[in-house]
N, C-alpha and C positions, 0 to 999 in steps of 0.2 A: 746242776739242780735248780738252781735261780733262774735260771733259762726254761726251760720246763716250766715253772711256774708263771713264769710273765706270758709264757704261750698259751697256758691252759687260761688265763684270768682276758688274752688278747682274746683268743676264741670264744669266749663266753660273751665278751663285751661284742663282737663281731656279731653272733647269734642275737643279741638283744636288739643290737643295732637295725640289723635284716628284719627283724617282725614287727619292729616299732614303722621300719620304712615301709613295710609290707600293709602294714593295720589303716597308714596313714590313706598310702594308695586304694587299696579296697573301699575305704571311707569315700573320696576322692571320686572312684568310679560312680559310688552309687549315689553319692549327694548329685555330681554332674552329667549324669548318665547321658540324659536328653543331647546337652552338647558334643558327648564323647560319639554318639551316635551321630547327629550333625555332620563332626569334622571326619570323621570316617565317611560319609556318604562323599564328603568333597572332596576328600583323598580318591576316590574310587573314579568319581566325575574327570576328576584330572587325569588319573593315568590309565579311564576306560578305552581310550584308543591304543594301549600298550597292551591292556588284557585282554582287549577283545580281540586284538593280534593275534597274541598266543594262545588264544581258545580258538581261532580260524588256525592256527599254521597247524593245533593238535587235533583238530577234526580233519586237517585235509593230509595229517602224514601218512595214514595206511594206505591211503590211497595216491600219495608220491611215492613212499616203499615199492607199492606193486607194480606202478607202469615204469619206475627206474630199473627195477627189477627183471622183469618180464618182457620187454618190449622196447625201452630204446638202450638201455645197456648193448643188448644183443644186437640192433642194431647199431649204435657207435661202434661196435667191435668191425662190422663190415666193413663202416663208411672208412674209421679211422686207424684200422689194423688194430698194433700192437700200441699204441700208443695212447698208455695209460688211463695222463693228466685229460687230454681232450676227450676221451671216453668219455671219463666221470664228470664233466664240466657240461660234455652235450647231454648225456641222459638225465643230469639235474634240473638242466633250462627247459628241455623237452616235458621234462614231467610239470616242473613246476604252470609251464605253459598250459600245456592240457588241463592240467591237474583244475589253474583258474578259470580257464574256458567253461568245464566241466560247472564247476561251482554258482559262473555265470547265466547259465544257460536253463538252470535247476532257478535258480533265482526271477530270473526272465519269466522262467513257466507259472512259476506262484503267483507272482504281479500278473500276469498277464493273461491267465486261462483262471488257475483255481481260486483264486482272491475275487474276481467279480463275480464268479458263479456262487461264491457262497453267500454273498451279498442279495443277488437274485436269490437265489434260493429264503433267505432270510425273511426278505423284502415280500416275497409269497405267500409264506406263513403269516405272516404280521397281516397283510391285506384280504387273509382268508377267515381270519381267527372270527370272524364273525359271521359267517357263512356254517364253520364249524361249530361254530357253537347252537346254530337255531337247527345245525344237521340232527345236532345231538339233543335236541330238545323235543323235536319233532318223533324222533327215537323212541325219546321215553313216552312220549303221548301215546303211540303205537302200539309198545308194547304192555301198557298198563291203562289200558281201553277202558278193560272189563272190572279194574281194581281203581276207582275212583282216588278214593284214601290215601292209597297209596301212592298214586301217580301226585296227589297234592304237597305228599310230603315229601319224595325224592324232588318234584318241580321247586318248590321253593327254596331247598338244600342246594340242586343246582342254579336256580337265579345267581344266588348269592355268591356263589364261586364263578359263574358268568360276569356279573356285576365287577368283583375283584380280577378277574383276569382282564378285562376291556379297562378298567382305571389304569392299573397297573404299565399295561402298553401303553395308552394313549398318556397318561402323567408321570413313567418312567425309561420306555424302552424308546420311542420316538423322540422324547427330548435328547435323549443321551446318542441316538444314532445322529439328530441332526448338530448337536454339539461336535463330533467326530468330523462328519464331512464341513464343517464351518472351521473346523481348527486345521483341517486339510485343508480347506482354500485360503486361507489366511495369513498360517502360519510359514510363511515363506522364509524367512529368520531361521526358527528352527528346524524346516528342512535342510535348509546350507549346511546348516551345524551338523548334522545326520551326515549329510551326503560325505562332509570335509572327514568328520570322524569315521566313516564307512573304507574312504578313499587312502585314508593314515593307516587304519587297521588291516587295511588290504598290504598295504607295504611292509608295515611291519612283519605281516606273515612271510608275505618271500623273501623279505630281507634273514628270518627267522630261521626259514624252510632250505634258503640257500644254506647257510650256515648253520645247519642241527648238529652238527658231530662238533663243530669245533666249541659251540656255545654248550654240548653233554662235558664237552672235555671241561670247560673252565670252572666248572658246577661242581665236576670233581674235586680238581686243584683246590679249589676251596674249601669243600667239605676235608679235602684229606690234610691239608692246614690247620684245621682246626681243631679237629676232631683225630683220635687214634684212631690207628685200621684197623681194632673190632667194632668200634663204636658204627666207624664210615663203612664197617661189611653191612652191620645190620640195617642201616639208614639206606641203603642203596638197595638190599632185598627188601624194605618194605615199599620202596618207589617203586622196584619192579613189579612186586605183588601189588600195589596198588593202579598201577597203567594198564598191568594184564587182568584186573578183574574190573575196573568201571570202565575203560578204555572199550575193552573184550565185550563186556554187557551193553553198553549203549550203544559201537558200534551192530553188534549184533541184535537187540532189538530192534535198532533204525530196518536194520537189514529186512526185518521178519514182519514188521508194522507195514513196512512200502510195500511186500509182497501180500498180507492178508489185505488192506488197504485195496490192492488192484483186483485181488480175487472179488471183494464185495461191489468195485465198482462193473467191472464184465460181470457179473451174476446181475445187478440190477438194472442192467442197460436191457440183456438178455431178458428179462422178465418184465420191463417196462415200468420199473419200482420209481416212485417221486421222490424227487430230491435227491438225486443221486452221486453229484460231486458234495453235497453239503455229509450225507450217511456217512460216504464211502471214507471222507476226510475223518469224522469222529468216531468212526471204527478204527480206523489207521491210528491215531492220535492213543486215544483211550488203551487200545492194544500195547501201549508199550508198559502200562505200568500190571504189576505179575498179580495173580488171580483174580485182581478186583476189577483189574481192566477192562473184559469181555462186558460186563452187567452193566459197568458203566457207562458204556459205549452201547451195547444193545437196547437199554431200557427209552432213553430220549428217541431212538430211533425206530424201534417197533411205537412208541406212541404217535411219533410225525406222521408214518404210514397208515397208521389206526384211523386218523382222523382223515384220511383220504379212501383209504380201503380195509376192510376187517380181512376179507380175505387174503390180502396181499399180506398183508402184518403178518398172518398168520405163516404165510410159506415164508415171511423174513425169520421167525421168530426160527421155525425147523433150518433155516441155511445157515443161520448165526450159530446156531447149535452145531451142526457137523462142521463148519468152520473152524470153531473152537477147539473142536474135536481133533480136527486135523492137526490145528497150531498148537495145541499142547501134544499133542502125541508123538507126532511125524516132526512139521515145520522146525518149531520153537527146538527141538533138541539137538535134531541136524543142526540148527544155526548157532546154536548155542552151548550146547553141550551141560558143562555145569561149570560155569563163569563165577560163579559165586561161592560156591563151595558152604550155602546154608542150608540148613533142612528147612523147610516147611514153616514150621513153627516161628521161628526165626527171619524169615521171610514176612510173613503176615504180621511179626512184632514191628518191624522194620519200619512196614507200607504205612500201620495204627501209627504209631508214635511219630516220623517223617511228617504224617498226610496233616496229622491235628497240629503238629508244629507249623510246617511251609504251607500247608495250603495243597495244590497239582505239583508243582514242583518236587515237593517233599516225597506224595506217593512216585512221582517217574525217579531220582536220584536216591531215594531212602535206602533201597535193598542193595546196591553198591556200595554206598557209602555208608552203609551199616555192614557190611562184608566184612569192607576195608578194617573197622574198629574194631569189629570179632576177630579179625587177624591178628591185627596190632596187641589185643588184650592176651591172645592164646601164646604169641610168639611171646610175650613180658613173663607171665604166667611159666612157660615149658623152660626159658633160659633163670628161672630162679629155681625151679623146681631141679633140671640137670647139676646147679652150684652145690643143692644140697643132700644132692645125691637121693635123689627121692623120684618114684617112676615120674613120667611125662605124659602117660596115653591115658585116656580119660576111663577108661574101661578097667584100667587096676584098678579104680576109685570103689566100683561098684560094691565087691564082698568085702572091704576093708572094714574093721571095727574103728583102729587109731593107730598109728605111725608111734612105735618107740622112740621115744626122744633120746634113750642111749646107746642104741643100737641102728637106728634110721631102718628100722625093720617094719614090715609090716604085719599087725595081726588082724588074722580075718575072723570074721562070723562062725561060732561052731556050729 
């Protein structure tokens, strides 16, 4: 009995103890927040050659899976018979070879084709803006000849926004592009830095990529040390559902943006549209984040076109549309299927809440990584509702009036 009691009086002192350490810490965070954020930034700096690793070895593994798979497996089997170990050890180096070549060459094309053209492209708009703007002046004079008044009052409404768009470039977009290329020619320091962390990151991935089964194993070993084996089932199915839904979705939008991406740039080669790597790139881009994407990416670009051609704009405005048409209808489902498993609603809650939090980031990752938490929530939710013997499918909810609490029955609506 005395026992019992020093237990009940340790666990209470335990519990006071834990929210006094708890209250302290909280305190703690938000008196030093600024710093707590600091030393995390330099925590990240330091072992961003370690993560940037493992963020290269897990974008390049579906695409090790496949060519180990498909292609020198089958031929290792040729070259080296029956013989297991050297199969598996050629089809690993083989792929991982390709696999970097592949990645190089992708890399090569950006620096070296699409990165100046969009610069050109930029550099055009900027050295035209004032051509466009007296095109568009001249416009309105034309068209409100016979409406004097009128043409006074739209003219002076557009000076003003003339006025403000030429400050704007010439005392914000032109300082800031030639601060860029000054920090490019100068910054030679922190190029190395780039290049060394690029060249680390690279290694850590094949070091990674060679070793992904024995490095899955020891993640287990540890989780199953730790943790019981219901604890380590559920922890290991929310990993899986978590790789197979933002894994599944990003690679699959990539998939689906590079190929809308190409249609628009063949469409505007084919019709003679301006600006063509710069569109073609922020149709691609814009395309990856869900509904909002399309408008996104069409609106800046039918107005680039505008100011060069109204008729063009207009046959852009009709291609973007049956584009869309297609990549939501056809493309987008083929490549994707239903990666997320949200409705609609949930989806667009995702993009709002993500987009105003991060910024672009938030809308391209929010609808995964909001999947993710819908999961995480529904699996917490259905393994407490199974304990207490109470349905799981959300659809009992609907005619229920309130759950017996002596009975765990349920009565419905008469």
């Amino acid at each position: 009995m005395r026992n019992k009691i020093d237990n009940k009086y340790f666990y209470w002192g335990l519990t006071f103890f834990a929210v006094i350490a708890a209250s302290i810490i909280l305190f703690f965070t938000f008196y030093r927040w600024q710093q707590i954020v600091d030393f995390i930034l330099y925590l990240f700096k330091v072992f961003s050659p370690i993560l940037y690793g493992l963020l290269l070895a897990y974008v390049l593994s579906p695409l090790l899976s496949f060519l180990e798979a498909k292609v020198f497996a089958k031929l290792g089997r040729k070259i080296f018979k029956k013989e297991r170990k050297k199969v598996q050890r050629f089809s690993r180096i083989m792929s991982i070879s390709v696999s970097a070549i592949i990645l190089f060459l992708i890399i090569f094309g950006i620096i070296n084709y699409i990165i100046p053209e969009l610069f050109k492209s930029i550099n055009i708009i900027i050295a035209n803006v004032p051509d466009y703007l007296t095109n568009g002046k001249n416009w309105i004079v034309s068209k409100f000849s016979s409406q004097p008044d009128v043409q006074e009052v739209i003219l002076n409404n557009y000076n003003n926004v003339a006025n403000y768009v030429l400050d704007y470039i010439n005392n914000s977009v032109l300082p800031s592009m030639n601060t860029v290329i000054k920090n490019l020619s100068i910054g030679i320091i922190g190029l190395l830095k780039l290049i060394v962390n690029v060249i680390l990151s690279f290694i850590i991935a094949v070091y990674v990529l060679s070793s992904k089964e024995k490095f899955i194993a020891q993640a287990k070993k540890m989780m199953y040390a730790i943790l019981n084996p219901y604890q380590s089932m559920i922890v290991l199915e929310n990993i899986r559902y978590t790789h197979r839904v933002f894994g599944g979705f990003l690679y699959g939008k990539v998939i689906d943006s590079l190929i809308i991406g190409l249609i628009c740039f063949i469409f505007m080669i084919l019709f003679k549209m301006p600006y063509t790597i710069l569109i073609s790139v922020i149709i691609g881009i814009t395309n990856i984040i869900p509904y909002f994407g399309p408008f996104i990416g069409a609106i800046p670009s039918i107005l680039l076109i505008l100011l060069v051609s109204p008729t063009k704009a207009l046959t852009f405005l009709v291609f973007i549309f049956i584009l869309q048409q297609f990549d939501g209808n056809i493309l987008g489902p083929k490549i994707l299927g239903s990666k997320t498993g949200l409705k609609s609603f949930w989806v667009l809650f995702a993009i709002l809440i993500f987009g105003n939090l991060f910024g672009f980031i938030g809308m391209l990752f929010g609808v995964p990584l909001f999947a993710i938490i819908y999961a995480f929530v529904n699996g917490v939710c259905t393994r407490k509702l199974m304990a207490k013997n109470l349905p799981a499918e959300t659809k009992e909810y609907i005619n229920i009036d309130y759950i017996d609490p002596q009975t765990n029955k349920a009565v419905y609506y008469k």
